[in-house]
C-alpha positions as CSV (number, residue, x, y, z in Angstrom):
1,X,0.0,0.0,0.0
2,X,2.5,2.4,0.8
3,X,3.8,1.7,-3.3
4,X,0.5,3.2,-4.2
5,X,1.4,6.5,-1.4
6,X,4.5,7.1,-3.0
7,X,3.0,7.0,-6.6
8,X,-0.1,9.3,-5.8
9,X,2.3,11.9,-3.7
10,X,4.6,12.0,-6.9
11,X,1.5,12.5,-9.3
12,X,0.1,15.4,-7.1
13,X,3.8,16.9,-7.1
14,X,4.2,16.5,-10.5
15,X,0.9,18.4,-11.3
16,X,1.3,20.8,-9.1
17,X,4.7,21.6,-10.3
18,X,4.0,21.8,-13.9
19,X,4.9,24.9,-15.3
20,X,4.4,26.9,-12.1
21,X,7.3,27.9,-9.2
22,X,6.8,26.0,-6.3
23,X,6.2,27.3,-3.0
24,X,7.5,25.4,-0.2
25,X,5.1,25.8,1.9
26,X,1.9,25.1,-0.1
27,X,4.0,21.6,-0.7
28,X,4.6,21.3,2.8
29,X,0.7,22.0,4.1
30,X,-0.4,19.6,0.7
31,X,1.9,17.1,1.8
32,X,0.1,16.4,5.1
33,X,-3.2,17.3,3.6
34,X,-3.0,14.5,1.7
35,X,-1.6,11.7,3.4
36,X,-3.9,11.9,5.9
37,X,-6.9,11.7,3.3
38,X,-5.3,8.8,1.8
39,X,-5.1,6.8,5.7
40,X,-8.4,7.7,6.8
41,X,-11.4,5.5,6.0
42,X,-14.8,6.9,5.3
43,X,-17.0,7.7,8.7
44,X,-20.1,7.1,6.5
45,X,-20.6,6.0,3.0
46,X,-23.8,5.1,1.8
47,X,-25.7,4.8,-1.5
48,X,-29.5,5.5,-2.2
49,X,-31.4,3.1,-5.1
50,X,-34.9,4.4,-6.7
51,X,-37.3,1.6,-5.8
52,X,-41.1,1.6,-6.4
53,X,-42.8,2.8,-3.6
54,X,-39.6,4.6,-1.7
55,X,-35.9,4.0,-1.8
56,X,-33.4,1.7,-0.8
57,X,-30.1,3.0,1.2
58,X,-27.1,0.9,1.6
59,X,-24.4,2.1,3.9
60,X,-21.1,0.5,3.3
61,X,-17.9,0.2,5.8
62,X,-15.1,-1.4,6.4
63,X,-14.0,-3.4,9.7
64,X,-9.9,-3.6,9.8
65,X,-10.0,-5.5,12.2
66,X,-12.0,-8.5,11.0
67,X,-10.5,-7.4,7.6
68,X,-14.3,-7.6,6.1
69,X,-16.8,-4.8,4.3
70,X,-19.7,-4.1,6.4
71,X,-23.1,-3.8,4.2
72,X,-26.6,-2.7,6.1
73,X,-29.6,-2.2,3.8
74,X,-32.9,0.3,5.2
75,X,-35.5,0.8,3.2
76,X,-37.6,4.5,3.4
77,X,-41.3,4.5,1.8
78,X,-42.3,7.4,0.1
79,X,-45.0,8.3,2.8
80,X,-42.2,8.6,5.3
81,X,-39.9,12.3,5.6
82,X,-36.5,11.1,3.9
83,X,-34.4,13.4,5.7
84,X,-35.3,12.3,9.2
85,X,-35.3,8.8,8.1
86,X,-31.5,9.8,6.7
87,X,-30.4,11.4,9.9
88,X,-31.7,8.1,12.3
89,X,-30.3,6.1,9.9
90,X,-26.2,7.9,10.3
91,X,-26.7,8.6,13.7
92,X,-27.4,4.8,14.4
93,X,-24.2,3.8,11.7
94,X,-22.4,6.1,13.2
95,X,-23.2,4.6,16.8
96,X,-22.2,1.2,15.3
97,X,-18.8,2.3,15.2
């Protein structure tokens, strides 16, 4: 993993370099800006489907621990306030944590 860290930091440096004078510290702050995007897993990643009569929402983690993706399903009709049904639904994922 750290192969593909090394490869992505050069590509970023390489882009930002092109053509342009570097300032060190813009590389320094994009440096750290970007490693730690690259470490950190996703708090919360979900997906919504279009289903007849209300939608579907997967959320999606990952447990590095157990080394094994995490899938929960909720369904929302379409009589029911998405948003609130969104929020209960990330505060109890994020609970889960």
């Amino acid at each position: 993993m750290n192969w593909l860290k090394r490869k992505i930091r050069r590509w970023l440096d390489s882009e930002r370099v092109s053509g342009v004078e570097e300032n060190k510290y813009a590389t320094a702050s994009m440096n750290s800006i970007s490693s730690r995007d690259v470490n950190s897993d996703p708090t919360l990643q979900f997906k919504i489907y279009n289903a007849i009569g209300g939608k579907v929402v997967e959320f999606s983690r990952y447990d590095r621990q157990r080394d094994k993706a995490l899938h929960n399903i909720y369904i929302i009709g379409k009589d029911e306030d998405f948003g609130a049904k969104i929020a209960k639904i990330a505060m109890l994922e994020t609970l889960k944590d």
